[in-house]
N, C-alpha and C positions, 0 to 999 in steps of 0.2 A: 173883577170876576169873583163870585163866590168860591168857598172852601166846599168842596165835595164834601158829602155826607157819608161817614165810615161805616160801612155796612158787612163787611167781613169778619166772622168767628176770630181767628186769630190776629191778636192786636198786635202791634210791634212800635214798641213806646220806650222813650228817652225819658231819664231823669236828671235834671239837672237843679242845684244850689245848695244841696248836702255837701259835708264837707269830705266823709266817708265813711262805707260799710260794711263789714257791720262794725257798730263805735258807737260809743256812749260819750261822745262830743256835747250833743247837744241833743233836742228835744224833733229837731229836723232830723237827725239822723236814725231817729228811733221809727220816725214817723214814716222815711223811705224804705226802710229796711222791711218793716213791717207790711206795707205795700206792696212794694214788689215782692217778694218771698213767695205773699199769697197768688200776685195773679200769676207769676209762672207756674202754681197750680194748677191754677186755673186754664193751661196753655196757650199764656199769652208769653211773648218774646220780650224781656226788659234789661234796658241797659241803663246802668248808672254809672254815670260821669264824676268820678271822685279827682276829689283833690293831689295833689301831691305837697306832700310833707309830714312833719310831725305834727303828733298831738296838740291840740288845744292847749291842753293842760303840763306838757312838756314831752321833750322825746322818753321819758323814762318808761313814760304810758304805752309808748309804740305798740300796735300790735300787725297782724298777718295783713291787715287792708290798710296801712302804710308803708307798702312792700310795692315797687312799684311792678311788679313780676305776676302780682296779684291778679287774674283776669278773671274770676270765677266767682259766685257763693252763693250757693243753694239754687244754682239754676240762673242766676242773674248775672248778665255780661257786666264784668267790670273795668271800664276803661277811665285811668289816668290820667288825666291834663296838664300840662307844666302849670305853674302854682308860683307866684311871688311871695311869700312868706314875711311881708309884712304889714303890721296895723293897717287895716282899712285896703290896702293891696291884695290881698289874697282872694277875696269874694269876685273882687272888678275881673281880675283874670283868671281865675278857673272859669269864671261864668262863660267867658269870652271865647276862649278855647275850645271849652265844650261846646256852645252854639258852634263853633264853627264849626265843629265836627260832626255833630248833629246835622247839620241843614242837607249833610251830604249821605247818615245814613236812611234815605227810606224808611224815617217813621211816619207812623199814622198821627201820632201825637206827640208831643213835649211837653213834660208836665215839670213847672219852674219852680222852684219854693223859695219864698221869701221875697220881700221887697228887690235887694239889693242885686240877686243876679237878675230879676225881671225888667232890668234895664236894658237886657240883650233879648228880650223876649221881642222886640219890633223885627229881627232879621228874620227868623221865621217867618212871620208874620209876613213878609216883602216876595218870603218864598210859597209862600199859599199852604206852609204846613202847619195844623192845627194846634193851636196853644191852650193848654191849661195851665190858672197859677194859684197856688195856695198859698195866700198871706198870711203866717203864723203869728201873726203879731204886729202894730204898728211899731215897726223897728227902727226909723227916724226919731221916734219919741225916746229911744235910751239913753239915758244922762251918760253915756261913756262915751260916746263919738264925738268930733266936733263938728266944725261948720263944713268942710266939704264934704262927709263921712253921712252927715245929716242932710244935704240938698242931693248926694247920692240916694240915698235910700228914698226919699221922696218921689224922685224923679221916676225909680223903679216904679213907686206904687202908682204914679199917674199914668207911665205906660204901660204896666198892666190893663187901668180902668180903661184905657184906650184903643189898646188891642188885644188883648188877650179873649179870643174864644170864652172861654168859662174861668169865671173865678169863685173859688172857694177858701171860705172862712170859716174859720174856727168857732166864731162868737158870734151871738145877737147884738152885741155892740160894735164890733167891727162891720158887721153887715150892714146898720144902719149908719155908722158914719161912709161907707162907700156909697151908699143910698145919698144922705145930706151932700157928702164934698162933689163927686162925679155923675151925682142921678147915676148911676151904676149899679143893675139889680146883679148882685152872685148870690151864690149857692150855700145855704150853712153845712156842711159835714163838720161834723166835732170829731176827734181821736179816737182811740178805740182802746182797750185795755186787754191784758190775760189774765186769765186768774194763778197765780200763783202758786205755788209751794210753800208752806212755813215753815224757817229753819228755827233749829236751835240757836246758841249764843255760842259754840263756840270756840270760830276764830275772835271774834270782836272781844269774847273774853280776855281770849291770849294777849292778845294785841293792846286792848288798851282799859281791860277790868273793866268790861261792860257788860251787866250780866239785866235778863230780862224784865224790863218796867221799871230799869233805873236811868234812865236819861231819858229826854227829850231831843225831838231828831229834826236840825234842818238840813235837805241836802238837797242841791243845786247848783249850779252855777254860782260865784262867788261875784257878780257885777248889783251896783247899786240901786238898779230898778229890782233887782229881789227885794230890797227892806230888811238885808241883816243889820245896818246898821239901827234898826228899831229896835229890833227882837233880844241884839246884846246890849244895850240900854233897859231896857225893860226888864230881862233877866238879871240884871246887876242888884232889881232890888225888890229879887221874887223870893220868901223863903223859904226854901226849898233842898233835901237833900241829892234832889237829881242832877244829873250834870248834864249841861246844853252842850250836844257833839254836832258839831259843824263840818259834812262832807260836802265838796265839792272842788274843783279847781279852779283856776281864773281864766279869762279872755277878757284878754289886752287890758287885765284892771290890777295890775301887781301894786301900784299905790294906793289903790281900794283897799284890796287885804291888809297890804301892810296897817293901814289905817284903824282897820277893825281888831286885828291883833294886838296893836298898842289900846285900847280902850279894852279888851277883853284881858288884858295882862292881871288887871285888880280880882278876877276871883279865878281859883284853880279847877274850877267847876266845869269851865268853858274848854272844849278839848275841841281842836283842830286836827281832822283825820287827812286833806288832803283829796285827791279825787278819790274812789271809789265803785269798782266795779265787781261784776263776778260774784262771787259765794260769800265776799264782804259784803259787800251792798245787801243781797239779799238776806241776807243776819239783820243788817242795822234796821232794813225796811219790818223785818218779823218779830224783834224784840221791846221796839220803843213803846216807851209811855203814852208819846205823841209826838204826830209830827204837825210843824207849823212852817207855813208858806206867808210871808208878811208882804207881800210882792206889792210894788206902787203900780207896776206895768208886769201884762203876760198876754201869751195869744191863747190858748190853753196849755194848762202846764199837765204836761205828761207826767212830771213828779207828781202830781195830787190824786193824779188816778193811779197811779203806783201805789200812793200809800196808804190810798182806802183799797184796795185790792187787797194790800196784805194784812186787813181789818185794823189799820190804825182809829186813832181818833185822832180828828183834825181841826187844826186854827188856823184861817187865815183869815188875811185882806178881803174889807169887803166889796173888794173889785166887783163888774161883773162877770166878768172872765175866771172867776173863784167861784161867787154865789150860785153862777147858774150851772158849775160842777155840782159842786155839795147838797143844794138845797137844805131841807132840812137835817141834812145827816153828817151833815158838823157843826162845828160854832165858829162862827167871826169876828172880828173887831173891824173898827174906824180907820180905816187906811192911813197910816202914818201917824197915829195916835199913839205914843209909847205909854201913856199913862193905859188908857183902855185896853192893850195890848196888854199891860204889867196886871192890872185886874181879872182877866180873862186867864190868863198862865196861872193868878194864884187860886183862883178858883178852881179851877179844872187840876190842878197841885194839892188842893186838899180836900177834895173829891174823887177819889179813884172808882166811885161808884158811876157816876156820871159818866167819868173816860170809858168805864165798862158799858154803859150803855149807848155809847157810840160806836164803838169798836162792836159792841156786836152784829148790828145793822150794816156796817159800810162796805163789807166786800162784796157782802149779796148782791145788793143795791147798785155797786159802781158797775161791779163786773155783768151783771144785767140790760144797765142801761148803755156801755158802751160797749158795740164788738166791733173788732178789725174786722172780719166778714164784712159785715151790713157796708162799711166806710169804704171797703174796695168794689164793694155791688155799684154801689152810687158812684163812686170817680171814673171805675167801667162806662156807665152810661154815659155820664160826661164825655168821654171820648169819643163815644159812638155818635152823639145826638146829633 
């Protein structure tokens, strides 16, 4: 039998494969938060299905939405799931959980993110409750997982292309490999940005003698499919009075970092801040010289629309999941090219006129071309259609 077509004002929708809200986890978290907040604006009914545990990046991070007492924020129900809290465990069973709990409250829709819990997106589907999934990224492809970790997230993505109601992608390159693998037409919605506030410098001052258009800024996630390990090869033989600060924390890649901090020990230039959130963040995002994203893989990186928001000037990978952020309102290099990468940094290093002429263009621009509005008008319809 067909899925009834949702035809009522008030929608009443589940989210489910963030890890939780509001948190600067990761780039899914940002991307739920921001969703839901708006359409309970909009007076629709949303509930998101959060994790139980600590931070990503450690329990030091903890805040109010790892409380499990938590059931509220900004109008958006927040419920809990018991949570396995390790490598590779933790997605498989919150996801699991949360379906179950979902299938019994009376939504209109379930909206899945990510590959890896879209592997429970088939029991809805059994109940005739309508599915949306937004694949942020082909997440099978991260050099951090292994082989069961990788035939998981695969498996996600084909039962997605197979039962999921509507799918939505980030990129024009992911949309066309679900076209080539599944003949599976979805939807492209890209992210959505705010425009900012610009701070001064000075907690980051305090903290770690960083004063405005003296460093250069990557902050992210600290796993291998970024390409820090180019960007600190590269930088080792840029000459440069700036110093390269490195924010972010790790997921499940603590041999990773270690990795990169022994090879960054050779210059004192290279500062490691750790995660970063809150009125840091926002300094590091307003004061930098430049920020540079070297990513070998992304689904869209919510960092890049951050950091031309806050009129950076930007270098990255010339993915297309980069190129078709930026267009012409940054500069790129050769994905994985450290040499081309080390040319490109020294260029734009003794050129501050150039960084000025990017950094003047790129907030307009970004925050223009993407609004969270327009991205929850469209996943609205998707619900309804």
């Amino acid at each position: 039998m067909k899925k009834k077509k949702i035809s009522k004002k008030k929608l009443n929708i589940a989210m489910i494969g963030h890890k939780r809200i509001p948190s600067r986890e990761g780039g899914i978290e940002i991307v739920v938060e921001e969703l839901s907040k708006r359409m309970v604006k909009k007076g629709y009914s949303v509930t998101a299905y959060s994790r139980k545990g600590h931070h990503v990046s450690g329990k030091k991070f903890d805040g109010v939405s790892n409380n499990v007492d938590f059931k509220e924020y900004e109008g958006i129900h927040i419920v809990t799931v018991p949570t396995i809290e390790r490598k590779g465990l933790a997605a498989v069973t919150s996801s699991f959980f949360a379906t179950m709990k979902a299938i019994f409250g009376h939504y209109d829709c379930i909206h899945y993110h990510a590959e890896g819990p879209c592997v429970m997106l088939f029991i809805p589907h059994l109940f005739r409750i309508r599915t949306v999934a937004t694949i942020h990224g082909l997440d099978w492809a991260r050099n951090k997982w292994g082989r069961f970790a990788t035939w998981y997230l695969k498996l996600g993505e084909k039962i997605a292309a197979k039962y999921a109601d509507e799918i939505i992608v980030l990129s024009k390159n992911v949309q066309q490999y679900f076209k080539d693998t599944y003949n599976r037409e979805t939807v492209y919605i890209p992210n959505g940005i705010n425009k900012p506030e610009i701070h001064t410098d000075e907690l980051i001052r305090q903290k770690w003698n960083l004063e405005k258009n003296s460093y250069l800024l990557f902050l992210g996630r600290i796993v291998p499919e970024k390409g820090l390990q180019y960007l600190v090869e590269a930088f080792l033989k840029v000459k440069t009075d700036k110093k390269l600060v490195i924010a972010g924390g790790s997921s499940d890649t603590d041999e990773f970092i270690s990795n990169i901090k022994e090879i960054a020990k050779k210059d004192k230039q290279i500062l490691f801040t750790g995660f970063v959130q809150g009125q840091v963040l926002k300094e590091l995002y307003s004061n930098a010289y430049m920020y540079i994203l070297p990513s070998d893989l992304e689904g869209m990186p919510i960092s890049l629309l951050e950091a031309m928001s806050y009129g950076n000037c930007c270098l990255v990978s010339d993915i297309s999941e980069c190129t078709e952020v930026i267009q012409d309102k940054a500069v790129s290099f050769q994905k994985s090219n450290v040499g081309d990468l080390k040319d490109k940094l020294q260029k734009l290093c003794d050129n501050p006129e150039l960084v000025q002429y990017y950094k003047k263009n790129a907030s307009a621009y970004i925050c223009d071309k993407y609004s969270w509005d327009d991205v929850v008008n469209q996943t609205v319809l998707l619900y309804k259609s």
